[in-house]
MOPAC internal coordinates of N, CA, C and O (Angstrom, degrees):
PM7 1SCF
backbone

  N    0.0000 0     0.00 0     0.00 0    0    0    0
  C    1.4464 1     0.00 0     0.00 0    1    0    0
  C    1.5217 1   108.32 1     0.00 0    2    1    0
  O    1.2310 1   114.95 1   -43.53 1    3    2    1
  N    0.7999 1   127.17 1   136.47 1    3    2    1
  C    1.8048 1   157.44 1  -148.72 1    5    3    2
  C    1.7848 1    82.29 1   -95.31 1    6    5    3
  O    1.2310 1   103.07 1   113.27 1    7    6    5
  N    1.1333 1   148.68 1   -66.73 1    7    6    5
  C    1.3028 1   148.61 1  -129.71 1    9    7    6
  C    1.5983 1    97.93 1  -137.47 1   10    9    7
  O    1.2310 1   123.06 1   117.10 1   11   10    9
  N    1.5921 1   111.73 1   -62.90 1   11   10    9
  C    1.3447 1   117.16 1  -156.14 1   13   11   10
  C    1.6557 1   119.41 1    89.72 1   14   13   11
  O    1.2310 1   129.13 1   -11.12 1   15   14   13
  N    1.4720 1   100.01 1   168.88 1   15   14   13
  C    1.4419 1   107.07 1   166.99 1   17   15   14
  C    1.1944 1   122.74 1  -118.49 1   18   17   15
  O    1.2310 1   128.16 1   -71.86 1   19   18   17
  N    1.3270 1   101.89 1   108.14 1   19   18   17
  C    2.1059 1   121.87 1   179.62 1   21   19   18
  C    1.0303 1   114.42 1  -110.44 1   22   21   19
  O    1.2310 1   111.04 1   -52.96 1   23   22   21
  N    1.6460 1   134.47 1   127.04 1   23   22   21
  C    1.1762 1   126.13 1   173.29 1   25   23   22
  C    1.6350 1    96.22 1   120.00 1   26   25   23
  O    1.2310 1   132.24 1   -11.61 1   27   26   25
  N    1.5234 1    93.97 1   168.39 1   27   26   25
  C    1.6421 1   128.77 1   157.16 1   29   27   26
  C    1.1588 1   114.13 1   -75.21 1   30   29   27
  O    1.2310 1   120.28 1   -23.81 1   31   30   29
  N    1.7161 1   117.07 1   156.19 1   31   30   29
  C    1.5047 1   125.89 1   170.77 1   33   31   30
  C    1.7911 1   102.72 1    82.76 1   34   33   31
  O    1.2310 1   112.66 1  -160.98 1   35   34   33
  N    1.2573 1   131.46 1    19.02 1   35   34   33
  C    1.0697 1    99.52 1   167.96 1   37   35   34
  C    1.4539 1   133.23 1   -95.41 1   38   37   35
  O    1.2310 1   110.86 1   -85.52 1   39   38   37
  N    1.3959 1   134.79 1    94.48 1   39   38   37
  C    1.7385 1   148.94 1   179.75 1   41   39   38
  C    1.4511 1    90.45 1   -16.47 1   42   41   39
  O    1.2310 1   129.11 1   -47.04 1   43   42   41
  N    1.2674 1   100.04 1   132.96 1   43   42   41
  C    1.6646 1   124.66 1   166.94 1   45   43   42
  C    1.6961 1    95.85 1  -131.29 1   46   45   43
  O    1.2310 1   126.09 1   -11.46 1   47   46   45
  N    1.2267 1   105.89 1   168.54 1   47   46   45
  C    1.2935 1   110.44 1  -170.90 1   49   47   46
  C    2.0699 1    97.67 1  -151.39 1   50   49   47
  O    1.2310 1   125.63 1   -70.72 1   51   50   49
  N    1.4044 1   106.79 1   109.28 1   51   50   49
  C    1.5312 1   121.42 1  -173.63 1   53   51   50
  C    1.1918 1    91.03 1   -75.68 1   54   53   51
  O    1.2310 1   120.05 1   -65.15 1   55   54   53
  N    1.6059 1   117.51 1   114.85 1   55   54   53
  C    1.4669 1   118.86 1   157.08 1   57   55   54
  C    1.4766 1   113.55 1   -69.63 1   58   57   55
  O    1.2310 1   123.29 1   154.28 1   59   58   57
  N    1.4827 1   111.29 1   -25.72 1   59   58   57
  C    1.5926 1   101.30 1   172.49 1   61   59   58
  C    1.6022 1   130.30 1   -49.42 1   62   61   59
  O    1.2310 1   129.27 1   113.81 1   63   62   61
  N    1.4935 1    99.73 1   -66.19 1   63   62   61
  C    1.3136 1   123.47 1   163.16 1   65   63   62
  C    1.3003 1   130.28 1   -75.90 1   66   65   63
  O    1.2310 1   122.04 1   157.78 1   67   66   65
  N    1.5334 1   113.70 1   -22.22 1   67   66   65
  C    1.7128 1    97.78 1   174.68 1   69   67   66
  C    1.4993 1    92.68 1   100.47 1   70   69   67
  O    1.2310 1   100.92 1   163.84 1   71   70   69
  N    1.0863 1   152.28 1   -16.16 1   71   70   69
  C    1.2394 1   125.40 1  -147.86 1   73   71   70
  C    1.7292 1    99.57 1  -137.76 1   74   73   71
  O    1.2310 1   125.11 1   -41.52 1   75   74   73
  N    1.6262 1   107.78 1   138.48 1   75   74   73
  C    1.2120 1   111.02 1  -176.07 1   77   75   74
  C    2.0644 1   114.31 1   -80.39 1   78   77   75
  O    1.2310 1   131.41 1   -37.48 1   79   78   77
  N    1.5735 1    95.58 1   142.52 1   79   78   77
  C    1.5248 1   101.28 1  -172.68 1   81   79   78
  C    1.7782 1   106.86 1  -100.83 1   82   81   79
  O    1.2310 1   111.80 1   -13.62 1   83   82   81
  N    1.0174 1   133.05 1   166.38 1   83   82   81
  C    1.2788 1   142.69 1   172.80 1   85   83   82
  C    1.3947 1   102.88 1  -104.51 1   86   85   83
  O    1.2310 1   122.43 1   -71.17 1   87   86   85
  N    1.4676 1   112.95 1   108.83 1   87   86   85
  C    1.9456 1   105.04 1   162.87 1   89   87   86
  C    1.1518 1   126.31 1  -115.11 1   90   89   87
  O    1.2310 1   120.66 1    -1.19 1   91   90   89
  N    1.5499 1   116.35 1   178.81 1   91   90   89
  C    1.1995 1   123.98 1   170.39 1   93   91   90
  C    1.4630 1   105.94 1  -102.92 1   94   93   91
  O    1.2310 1   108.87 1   -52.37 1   95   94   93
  N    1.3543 1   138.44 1   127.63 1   95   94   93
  C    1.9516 1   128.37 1   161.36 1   97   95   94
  C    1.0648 1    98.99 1  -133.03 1   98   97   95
  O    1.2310 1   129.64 1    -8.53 1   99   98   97
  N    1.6402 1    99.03 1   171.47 1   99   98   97
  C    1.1701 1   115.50 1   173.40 1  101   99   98
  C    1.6263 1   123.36 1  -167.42 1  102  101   99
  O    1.2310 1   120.36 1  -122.40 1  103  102  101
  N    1.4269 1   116.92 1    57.60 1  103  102  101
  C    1.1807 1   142.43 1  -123.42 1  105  103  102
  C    2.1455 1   106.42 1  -137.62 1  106  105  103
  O    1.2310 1   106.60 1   -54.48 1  107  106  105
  N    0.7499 1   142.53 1   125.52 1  107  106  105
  C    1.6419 1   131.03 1   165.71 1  109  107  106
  C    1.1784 1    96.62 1  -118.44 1  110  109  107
  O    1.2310 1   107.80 1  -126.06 1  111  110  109
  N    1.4912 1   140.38 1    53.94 1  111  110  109
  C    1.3361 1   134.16 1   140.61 1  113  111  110
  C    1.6018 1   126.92 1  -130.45 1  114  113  111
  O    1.2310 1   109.17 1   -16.96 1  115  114  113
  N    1.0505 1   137.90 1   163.04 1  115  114  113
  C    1.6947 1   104.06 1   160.00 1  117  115  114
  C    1.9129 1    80.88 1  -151.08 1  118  117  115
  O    1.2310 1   132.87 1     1.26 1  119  118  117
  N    1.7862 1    92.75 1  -178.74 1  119  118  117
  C    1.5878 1    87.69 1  -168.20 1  121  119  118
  C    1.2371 1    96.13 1  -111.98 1  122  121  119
  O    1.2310 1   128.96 1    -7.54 1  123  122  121
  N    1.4264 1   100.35 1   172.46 1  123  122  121
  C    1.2295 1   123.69 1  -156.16 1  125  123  122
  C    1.5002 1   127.31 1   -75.62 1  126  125  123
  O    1.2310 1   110.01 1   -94.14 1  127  126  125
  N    1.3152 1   136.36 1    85.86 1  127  126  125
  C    1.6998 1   146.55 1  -165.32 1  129  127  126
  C    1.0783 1   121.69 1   -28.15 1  130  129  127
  O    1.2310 1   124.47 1   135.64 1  131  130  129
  N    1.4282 1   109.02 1   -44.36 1  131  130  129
  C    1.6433 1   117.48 1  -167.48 1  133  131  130
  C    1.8476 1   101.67 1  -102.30 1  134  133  131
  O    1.2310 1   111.16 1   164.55 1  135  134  133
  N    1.1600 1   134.25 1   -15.45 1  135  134  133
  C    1.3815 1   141.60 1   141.37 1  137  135  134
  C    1.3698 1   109.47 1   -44.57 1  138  137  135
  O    1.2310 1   118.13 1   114.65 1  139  138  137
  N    1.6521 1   121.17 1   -65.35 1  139  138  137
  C    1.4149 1   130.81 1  -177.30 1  141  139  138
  C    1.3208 1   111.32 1   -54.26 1  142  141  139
  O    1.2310 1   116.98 1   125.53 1  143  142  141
  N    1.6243 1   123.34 1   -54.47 1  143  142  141
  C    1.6074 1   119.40 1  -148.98 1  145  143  142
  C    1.8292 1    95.23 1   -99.88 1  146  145  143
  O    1.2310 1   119.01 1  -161.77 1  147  146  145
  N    1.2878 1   119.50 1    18.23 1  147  146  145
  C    1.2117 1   130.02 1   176.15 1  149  147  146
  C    1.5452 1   120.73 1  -115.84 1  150  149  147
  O    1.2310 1   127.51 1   169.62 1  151  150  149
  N    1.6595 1   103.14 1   -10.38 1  151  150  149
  C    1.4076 1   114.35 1   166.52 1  153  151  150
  C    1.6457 1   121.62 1   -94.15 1  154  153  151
  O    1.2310 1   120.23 1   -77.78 1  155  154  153
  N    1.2945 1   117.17 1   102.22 1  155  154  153
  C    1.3777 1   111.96 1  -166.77 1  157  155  154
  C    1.5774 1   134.78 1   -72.04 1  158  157  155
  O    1.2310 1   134.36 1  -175.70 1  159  158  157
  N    1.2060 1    89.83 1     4.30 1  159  158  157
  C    1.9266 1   106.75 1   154.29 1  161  159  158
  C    1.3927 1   122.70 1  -102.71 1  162  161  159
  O    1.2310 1   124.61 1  -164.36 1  163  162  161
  N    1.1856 1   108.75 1    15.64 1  163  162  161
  C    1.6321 1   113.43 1  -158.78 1  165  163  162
  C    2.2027 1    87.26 1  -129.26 1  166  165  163
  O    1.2310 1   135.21 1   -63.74 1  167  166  165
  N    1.3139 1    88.17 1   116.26 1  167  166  165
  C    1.5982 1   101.13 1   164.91 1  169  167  166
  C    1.7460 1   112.73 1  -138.26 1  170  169  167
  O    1.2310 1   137.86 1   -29.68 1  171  170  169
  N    1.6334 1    83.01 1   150.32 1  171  170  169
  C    1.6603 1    84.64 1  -158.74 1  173  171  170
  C    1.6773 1    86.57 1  -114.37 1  174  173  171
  O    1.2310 1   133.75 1   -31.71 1  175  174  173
  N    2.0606 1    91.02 1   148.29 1  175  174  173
  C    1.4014 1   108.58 1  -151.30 1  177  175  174
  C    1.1440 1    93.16 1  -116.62 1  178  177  175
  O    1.2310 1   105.21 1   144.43 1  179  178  177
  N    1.1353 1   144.98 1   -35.57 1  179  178  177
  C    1.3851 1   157.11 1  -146.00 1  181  179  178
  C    1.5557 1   115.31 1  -145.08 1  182  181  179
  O    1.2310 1   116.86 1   -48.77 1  183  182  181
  N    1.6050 1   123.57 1   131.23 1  183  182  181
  C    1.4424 1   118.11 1  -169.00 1  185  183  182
  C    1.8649 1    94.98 1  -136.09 1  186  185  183
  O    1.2310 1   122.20 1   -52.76 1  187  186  185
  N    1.1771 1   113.39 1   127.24 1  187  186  185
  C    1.1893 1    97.59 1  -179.54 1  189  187  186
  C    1.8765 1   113.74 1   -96.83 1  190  189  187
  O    1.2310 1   126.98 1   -56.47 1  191  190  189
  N    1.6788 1   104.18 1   123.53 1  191  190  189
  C    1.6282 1   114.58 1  -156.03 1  193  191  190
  C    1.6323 1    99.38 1   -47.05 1  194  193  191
  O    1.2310 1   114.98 1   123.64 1  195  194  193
  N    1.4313 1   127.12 1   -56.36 1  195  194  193
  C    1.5103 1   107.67 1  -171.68 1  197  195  194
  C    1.2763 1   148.40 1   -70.42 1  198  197  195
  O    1.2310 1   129.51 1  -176.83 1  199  198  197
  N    1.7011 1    99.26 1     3.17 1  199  198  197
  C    1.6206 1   102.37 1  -173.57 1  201  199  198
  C    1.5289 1    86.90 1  -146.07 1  202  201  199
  O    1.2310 1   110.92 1  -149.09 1  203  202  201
  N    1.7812 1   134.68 1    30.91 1  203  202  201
  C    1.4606 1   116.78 1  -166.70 1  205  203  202
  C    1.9681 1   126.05 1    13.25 1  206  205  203
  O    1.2310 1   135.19 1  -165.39 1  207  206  205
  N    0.7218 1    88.21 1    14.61 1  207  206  205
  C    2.0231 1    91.92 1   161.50 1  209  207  206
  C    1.8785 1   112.51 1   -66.70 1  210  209  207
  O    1.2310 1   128.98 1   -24.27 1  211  210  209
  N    1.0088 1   100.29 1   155.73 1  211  210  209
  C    1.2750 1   127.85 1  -162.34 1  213  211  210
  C    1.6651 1   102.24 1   -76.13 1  214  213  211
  O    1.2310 1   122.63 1   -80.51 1  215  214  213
  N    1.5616 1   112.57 1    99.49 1  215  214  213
  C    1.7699 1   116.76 1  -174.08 1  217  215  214
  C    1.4268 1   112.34 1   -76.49 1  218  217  215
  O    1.2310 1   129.79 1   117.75 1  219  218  217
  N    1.0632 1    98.73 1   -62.25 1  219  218  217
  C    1.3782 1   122.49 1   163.23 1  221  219  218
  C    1.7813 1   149.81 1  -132.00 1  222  221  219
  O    1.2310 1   120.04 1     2.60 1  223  222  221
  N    1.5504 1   117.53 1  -177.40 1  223  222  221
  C    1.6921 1    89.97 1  -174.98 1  225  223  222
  C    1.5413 1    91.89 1  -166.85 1  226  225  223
  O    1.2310 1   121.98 1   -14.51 1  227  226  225
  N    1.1012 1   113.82 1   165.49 1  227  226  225
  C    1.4314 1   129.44 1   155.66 1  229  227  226
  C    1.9072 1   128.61 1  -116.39 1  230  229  227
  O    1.2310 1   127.89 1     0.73 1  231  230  229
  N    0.9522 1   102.41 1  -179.27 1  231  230  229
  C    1.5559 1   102.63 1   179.48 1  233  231  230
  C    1.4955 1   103.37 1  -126.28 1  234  233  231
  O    1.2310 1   119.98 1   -83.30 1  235  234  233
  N    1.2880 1   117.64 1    96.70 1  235  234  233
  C    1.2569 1   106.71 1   174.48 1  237  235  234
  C    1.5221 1   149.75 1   -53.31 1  238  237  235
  O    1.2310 1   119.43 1   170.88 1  239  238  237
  N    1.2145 1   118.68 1    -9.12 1  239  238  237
  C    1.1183 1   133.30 1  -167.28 1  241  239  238
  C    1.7469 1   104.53 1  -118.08 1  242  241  239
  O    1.2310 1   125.59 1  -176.29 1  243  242  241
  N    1.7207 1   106.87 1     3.71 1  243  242  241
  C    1.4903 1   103.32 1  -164.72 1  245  243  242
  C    1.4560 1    89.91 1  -137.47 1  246  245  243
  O    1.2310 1   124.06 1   -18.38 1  247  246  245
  N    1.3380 1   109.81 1   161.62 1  247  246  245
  C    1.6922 1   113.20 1   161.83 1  249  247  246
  C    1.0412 1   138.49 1   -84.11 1  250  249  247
  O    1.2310 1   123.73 1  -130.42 1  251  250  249
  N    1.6796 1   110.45 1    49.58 1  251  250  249
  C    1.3088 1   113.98 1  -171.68 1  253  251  250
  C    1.6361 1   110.04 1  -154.35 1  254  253  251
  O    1.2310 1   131.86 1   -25.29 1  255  254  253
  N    1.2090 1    94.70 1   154.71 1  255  254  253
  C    1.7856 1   113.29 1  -168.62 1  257  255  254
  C    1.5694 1   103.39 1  -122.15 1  258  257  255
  O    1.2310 1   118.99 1    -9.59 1  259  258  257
  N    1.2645 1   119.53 1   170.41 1  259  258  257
  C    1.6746 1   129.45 1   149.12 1  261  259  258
  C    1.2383 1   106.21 1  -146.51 1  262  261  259
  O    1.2310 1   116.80 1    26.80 1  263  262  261
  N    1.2242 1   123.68 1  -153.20 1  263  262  261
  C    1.2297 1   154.65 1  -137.48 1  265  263  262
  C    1.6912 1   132.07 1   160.04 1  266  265  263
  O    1.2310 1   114.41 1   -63.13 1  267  266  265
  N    1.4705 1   128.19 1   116.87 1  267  266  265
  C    1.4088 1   126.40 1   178.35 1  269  267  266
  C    1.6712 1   107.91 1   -90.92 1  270  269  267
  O    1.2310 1   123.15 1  -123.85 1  271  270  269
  N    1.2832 1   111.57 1    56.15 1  271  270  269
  C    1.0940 1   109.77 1   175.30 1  273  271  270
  C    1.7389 1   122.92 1  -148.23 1  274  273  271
  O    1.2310 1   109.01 1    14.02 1  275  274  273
  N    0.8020 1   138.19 1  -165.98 1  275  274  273
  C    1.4848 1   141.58 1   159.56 1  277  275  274
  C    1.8803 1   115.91 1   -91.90 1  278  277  275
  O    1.2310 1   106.26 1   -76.82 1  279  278  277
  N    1.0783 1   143.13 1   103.18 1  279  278  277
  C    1.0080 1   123.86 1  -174.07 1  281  279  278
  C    1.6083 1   118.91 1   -96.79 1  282  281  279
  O    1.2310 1   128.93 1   153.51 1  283  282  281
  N    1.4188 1   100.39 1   -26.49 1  283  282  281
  C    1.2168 1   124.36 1  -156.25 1  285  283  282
  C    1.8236 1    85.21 1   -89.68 1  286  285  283
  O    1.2310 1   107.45 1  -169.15 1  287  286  285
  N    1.2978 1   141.01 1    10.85 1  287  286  285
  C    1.1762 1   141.16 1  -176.87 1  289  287  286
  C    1.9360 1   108.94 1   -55.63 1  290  289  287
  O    1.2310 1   127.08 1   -53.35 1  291  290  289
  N    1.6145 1   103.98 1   126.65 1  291  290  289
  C    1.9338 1   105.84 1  -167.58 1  293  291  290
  C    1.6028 1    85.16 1  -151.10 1  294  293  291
  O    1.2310 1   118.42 1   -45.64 1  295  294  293
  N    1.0855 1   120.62 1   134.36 1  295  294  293
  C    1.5206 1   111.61 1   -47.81 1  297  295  294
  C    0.9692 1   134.28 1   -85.85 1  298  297  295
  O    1.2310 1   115.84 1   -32.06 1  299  298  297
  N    1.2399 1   125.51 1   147.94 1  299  298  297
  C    1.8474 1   133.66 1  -162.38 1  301  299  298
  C    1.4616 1   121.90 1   161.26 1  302  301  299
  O    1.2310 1   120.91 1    56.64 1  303  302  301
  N    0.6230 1   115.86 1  -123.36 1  303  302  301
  C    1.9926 1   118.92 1  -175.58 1  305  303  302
  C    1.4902 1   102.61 1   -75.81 1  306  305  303
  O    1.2310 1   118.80 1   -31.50 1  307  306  305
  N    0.9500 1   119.89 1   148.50 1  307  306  305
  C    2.0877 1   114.54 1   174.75 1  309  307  306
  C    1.4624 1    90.29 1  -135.10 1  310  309  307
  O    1.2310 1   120.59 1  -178.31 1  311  310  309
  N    1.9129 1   116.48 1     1.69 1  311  310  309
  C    1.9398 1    85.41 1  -170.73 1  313  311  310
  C    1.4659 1   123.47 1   -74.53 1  314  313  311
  O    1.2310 1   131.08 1  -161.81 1  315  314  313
  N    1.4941 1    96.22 1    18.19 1  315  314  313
  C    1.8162 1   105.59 1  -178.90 1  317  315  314
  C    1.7570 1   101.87 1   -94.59 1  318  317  315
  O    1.2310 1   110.93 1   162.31 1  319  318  317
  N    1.1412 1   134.66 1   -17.69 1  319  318  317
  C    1.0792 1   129.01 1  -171.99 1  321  319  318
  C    1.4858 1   120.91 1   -28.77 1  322  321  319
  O    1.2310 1   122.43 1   125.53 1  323  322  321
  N    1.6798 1   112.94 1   -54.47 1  323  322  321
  C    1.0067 1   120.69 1  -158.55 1  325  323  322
  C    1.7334 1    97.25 1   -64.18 1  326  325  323
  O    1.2310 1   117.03 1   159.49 1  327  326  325
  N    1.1382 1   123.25 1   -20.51 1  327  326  325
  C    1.8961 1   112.37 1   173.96 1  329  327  326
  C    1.3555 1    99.99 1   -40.58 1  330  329  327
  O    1.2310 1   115.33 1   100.18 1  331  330  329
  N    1.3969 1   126.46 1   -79.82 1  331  330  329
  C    1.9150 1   137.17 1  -176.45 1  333  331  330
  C    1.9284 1    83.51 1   -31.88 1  334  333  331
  O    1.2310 1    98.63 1    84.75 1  335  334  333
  N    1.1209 1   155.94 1   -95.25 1  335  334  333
  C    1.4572 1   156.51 1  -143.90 1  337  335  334
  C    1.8242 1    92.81 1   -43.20 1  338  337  335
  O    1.2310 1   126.86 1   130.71 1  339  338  337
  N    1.1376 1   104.42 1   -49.29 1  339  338  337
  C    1.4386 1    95.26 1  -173.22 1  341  339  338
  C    1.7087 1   119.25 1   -96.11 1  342  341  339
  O    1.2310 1   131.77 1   168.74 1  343  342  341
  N    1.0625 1    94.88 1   -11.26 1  343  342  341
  C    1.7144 1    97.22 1   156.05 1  345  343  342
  C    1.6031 1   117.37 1   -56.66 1  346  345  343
  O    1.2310 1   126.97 1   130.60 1  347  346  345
  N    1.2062 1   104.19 1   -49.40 1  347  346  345
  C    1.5352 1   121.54 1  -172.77 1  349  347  346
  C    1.6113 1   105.92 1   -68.86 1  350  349  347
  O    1.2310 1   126.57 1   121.63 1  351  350  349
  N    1.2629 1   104.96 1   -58.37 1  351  350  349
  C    1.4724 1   106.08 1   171.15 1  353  351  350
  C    1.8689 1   127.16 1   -35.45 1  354  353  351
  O    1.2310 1   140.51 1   142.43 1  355  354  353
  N    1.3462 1    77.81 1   -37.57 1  355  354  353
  C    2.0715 1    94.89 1  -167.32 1  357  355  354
  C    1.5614 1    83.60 1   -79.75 1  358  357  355
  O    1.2310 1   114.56 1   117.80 1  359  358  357
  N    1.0863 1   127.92 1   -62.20 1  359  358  357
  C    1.5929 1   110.40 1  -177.68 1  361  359  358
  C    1.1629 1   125.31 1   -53.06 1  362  361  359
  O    1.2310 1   110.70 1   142.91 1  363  362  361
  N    1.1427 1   135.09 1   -37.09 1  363  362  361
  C    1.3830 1   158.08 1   149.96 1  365  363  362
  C    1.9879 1   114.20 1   -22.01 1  366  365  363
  O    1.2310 1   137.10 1   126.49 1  367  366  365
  N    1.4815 1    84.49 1   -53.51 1  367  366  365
  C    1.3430 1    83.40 1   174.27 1  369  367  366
  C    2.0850 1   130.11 1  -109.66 1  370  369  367
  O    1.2310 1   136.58 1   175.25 1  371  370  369
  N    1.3215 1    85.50 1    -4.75 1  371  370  369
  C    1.3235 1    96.86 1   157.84 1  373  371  370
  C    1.4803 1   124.66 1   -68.16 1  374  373  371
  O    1.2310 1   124.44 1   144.91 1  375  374  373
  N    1.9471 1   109.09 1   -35.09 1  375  374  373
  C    1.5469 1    98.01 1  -177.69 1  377  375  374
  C    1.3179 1   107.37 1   -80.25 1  378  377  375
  O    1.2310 1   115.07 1   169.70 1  379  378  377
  N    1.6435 1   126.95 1   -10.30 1  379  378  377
  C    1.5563 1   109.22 1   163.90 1  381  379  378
  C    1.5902 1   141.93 1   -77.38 1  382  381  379
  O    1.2310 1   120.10 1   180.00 1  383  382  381

């Protein structure tokens, strides 16, 4: 990345849900698209709207997710919260 992402306000866009998030980053790398959408356990969850780079992702075959962002951002954006709900969840159902 030429610049990176610093700061508040940066538009993410939930491919799950459809619906755009407000973040905080602070990051000069992101990973690589055609690596990602060429790995067939690898689905991408998160797109960030101003530079289409890769927001977020999961591992399909594993119990685990990330994110290129700050979620846990106080104070500032909270529309990431719900990641921590589903963190908990995935543990939740792994110990059964």
């Amino acid at each position: 990345m030429h610049h990176g992402h610093r700061g508040i306000n940066h538009p993410v866009l939930n491919l799950k849900t459809g619906k755009g998030e407000i973040t905080s980053q602070n990051h000069g790398f992101s990973v690589d698209r055609e690596e990602t959408e060429a790995h067939p356990n690898v689905k991408i969850t998160h797109v960030c709207i101003n530079d289409n780079t890769i927001g977020g992702m999961e591992i399909t075959n594993k119990n685990c997710f990330s994110v290129q962002y700050h979620p846990e951002a106080s104070p500032g954006p909270h529309d990431a919260s719900y990641l921590f709900d589903e963190f908990i969840e995935r543990i939740k159902v792994s110990k059964n």
